[in-house]
C-alpha positions in Angstrom: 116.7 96.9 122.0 119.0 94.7 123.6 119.0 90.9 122.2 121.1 87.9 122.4 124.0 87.2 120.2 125.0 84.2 118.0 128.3 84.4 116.7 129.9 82.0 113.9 133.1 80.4 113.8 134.5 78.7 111.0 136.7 76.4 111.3 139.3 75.1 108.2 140.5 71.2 108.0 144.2 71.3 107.7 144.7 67.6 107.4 143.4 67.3 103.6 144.1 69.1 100.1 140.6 70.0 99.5 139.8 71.4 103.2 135.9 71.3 104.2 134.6 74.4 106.1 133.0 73.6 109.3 130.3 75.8 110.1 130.0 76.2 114.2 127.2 78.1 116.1 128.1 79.9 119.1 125.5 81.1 121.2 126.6 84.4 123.9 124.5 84.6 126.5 124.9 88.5 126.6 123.3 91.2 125.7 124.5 94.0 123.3 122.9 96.3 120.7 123.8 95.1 116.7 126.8 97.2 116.0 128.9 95.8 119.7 127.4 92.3 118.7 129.4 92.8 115.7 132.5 93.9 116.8 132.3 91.1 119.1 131.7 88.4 117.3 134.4 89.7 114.6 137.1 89.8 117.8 136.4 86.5 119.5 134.9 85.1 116.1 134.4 85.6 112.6 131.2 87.5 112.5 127.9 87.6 113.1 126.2 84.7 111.8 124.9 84.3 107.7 121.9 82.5 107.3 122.2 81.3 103.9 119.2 78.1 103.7 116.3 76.7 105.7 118.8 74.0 106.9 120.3 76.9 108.6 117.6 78.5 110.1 116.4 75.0 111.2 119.7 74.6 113.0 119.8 78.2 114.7 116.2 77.4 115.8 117.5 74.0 117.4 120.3 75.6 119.2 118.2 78.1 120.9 115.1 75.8 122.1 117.9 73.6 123.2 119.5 76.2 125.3 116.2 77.9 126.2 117.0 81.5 124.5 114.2 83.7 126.3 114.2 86.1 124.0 115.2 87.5 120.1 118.4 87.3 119.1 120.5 89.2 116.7 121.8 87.5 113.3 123.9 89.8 110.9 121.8 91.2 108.6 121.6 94.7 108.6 119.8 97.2 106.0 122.1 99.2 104.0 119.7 101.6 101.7 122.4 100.6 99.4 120.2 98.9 97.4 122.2 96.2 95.0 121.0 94.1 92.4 121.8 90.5 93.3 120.9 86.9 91.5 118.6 85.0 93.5 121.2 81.6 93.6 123.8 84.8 95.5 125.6 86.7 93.1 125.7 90.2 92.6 125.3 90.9 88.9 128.7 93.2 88.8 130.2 90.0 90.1 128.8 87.9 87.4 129.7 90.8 84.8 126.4 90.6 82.9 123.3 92.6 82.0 120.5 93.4 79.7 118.5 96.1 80.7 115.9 98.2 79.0 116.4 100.8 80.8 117.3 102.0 84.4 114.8 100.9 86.8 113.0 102.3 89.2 113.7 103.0 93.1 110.5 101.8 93.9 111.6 98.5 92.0 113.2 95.8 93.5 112.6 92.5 91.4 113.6 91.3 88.2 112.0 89.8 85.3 112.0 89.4 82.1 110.3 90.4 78.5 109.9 88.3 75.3 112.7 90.2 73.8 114.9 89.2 76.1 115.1 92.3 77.9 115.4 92.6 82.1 113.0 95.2 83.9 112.4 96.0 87.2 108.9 96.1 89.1 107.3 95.8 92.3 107.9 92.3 93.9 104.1 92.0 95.0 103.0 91.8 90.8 101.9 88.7 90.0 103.3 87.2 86.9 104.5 84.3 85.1 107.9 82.5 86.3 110.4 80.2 84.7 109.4 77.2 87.1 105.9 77.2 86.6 102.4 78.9 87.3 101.6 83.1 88.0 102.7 84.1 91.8 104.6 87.1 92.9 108.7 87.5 92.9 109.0 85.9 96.4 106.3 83.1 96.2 107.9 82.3 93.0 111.7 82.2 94.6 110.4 79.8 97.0 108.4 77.5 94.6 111.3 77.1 92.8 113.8 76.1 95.6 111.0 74.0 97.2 110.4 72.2 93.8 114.0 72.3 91.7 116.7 74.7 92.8 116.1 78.1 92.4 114.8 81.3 90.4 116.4 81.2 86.9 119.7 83.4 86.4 120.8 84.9 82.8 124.5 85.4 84.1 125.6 85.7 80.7 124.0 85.9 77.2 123.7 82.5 76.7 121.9 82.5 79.8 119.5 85.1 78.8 119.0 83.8 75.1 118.0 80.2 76.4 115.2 82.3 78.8 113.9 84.1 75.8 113.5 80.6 73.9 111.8 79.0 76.8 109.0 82.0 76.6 108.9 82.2 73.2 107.9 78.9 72.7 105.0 79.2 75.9 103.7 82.9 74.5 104.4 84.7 77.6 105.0 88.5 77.7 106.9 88.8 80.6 108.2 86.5 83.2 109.8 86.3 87.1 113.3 85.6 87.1 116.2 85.3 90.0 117.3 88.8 89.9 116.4 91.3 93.1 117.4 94.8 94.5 118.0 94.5 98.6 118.5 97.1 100.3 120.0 93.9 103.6 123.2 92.9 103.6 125.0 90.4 105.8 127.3 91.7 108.1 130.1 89.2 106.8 129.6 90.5 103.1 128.1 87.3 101.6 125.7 87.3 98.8 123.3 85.0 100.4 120.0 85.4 99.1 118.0 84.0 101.8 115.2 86.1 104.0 112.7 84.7 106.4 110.9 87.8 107.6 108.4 87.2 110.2 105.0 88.3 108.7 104.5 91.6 108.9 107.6 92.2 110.5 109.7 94.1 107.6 106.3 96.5 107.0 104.3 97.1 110.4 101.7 99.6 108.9 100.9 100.2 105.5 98.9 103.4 104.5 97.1 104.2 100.9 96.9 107.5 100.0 95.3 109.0 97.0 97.1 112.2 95.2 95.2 114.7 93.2 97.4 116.4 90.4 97.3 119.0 88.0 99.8 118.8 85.1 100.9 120.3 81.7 98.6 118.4 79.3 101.9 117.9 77.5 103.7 115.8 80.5 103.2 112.1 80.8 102.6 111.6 84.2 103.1 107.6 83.3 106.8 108.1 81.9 108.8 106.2 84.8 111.4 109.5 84.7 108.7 111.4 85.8 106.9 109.4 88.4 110.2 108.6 90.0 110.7 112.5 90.0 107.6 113.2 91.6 108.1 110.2 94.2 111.3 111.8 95.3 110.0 115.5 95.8 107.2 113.7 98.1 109.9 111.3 99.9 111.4 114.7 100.8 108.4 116.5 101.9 107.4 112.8 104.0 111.0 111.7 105.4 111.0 109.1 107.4 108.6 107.2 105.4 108.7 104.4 103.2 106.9 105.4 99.7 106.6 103.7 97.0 103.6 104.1 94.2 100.6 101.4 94.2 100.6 100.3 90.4 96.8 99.5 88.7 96.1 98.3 85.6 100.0 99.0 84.8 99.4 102.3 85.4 100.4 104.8 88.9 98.5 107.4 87.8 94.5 107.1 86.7 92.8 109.8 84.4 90.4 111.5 86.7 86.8 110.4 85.5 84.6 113.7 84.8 81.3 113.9 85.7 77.9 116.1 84.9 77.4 118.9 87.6 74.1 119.4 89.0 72.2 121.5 91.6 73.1 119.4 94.5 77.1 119.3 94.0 79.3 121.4 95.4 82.7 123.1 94.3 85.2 123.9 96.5 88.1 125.6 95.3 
């Protein structure tokens, strides 16, 4: 697909010690795929442009009504599959050079949170739980409560950080809470850790599919253990490629006992 281009200049005050950083929109009225809008903006510009707030967006949104855009345009944000774990406020936690986890999470995982012990897991971003701000909503509803209402997501950068996060839910009971940590698979094609999405509804997903697998397994094997639903998910991601799979969690669980029920006359077994 062929889209328009806005590219981003910044410019740098010389006149003063503490120089302010300009940011300009430029808006090319031509039309090139993502990776020559790239290249372009980075050899007439800087790059393709960040959109790092909803003042932004506003703005980009102003400047093409203003100059009439007829169609999309491209912005740099570009899926990696790399998949890094980044703080909601925009820093990767390498970068921030702290962690507690209780163990690895999964692929299928991609939002933080955190348990009365202090300890960070990762789960599916559509679970609804508790949050630091306030209320039960899922990770992203919860991101933009907060920034709506006070600033952002909590972070626990460091261990004072995380040990002020565990007093906070120890003294309100809760299990297990929402916090500003995520796994994105996007990154901006200047290398910026802004956090910010806007995905038009249904956009990022186009067609979701539920399907139910029977298994058969050593009584001995815990289908449950995440090591051995994360194994299973990848022999099926290889035998499915090209689509997106993750497992739909009930009741905590990904895998349900199979109820067992009387046979009669009228049922039939097909082996």
């Amino acid at each position: 697909m062929l889209q328009l281009v806005i590219l981003l200049l910044l410019q740098v005050s010389s006149f003063t010690l503490c120089s302010e950083v300009v940011r300009q929109y430029h808006l090319m009225n031509v039309e090139k795929g993502w990776e020559d809008a790239q290249t372009y903006c980075r050899e007439y510009f800087t790059d393709l442009v960040t959109i790092r707030s909803h003042e932004d967006m506003e703005t980009l949104i102003k400047l093409t009504n203003v100059i009439n855009v007829p169609s999309e345009i491209w912005i740099g944000l570009k899926k990696t599959g790399m998949g890094t774990w980044s703080w909601s406020v925009g820093e990767k936690t390498r970068s921030a050079g702290y962690s507690n986890w209780a163990a690895s999470p999964a692929s299928s995982h991609h939002c933080g949170g955190m348990g009365g012990d202090g300890k960070w897991f990762g789960w599916l971003c559509n679970t609804i739980r508790p949050f630091v701000c306030h209320g039960e909503k899922n990770w992203r509803d919860a991101q933009t409560y907060c920034r709506l209402n006070y600033f952002d997501l909590a972070s626990a950068r460091s261990e004072t950080e995380n040990d002020a996060l565990q007093q906070i839910m120890s003294s309100s009971s809760m299990s297990s809470v929402w916090f500003g940590l995520f796994r994105d698979e996007w990154q901006w094609s200047d290398q910026s850790n802004s956090s910010f999405r806007h995905w038009e509804p249904d956009l990022k997903i186009k067609h979701v599919k539920i399907v139910r697998v029977e298994m058969k397994s050593d009584p001995s094997l815990i289908l449950n253990d995440e090591a051995v639903s994360n194994a299973i998910l990848q022999e099926l991601k290889q035998k499915f490629q090209g689509l997106d799979l993750q497992w739909r969690v009930q009741d905590g669980k990904i895998f349900q006992e199979k109820e067992k029920k009387k046979t009669n006359e009228e049922d039939v077994i097909v082996k």
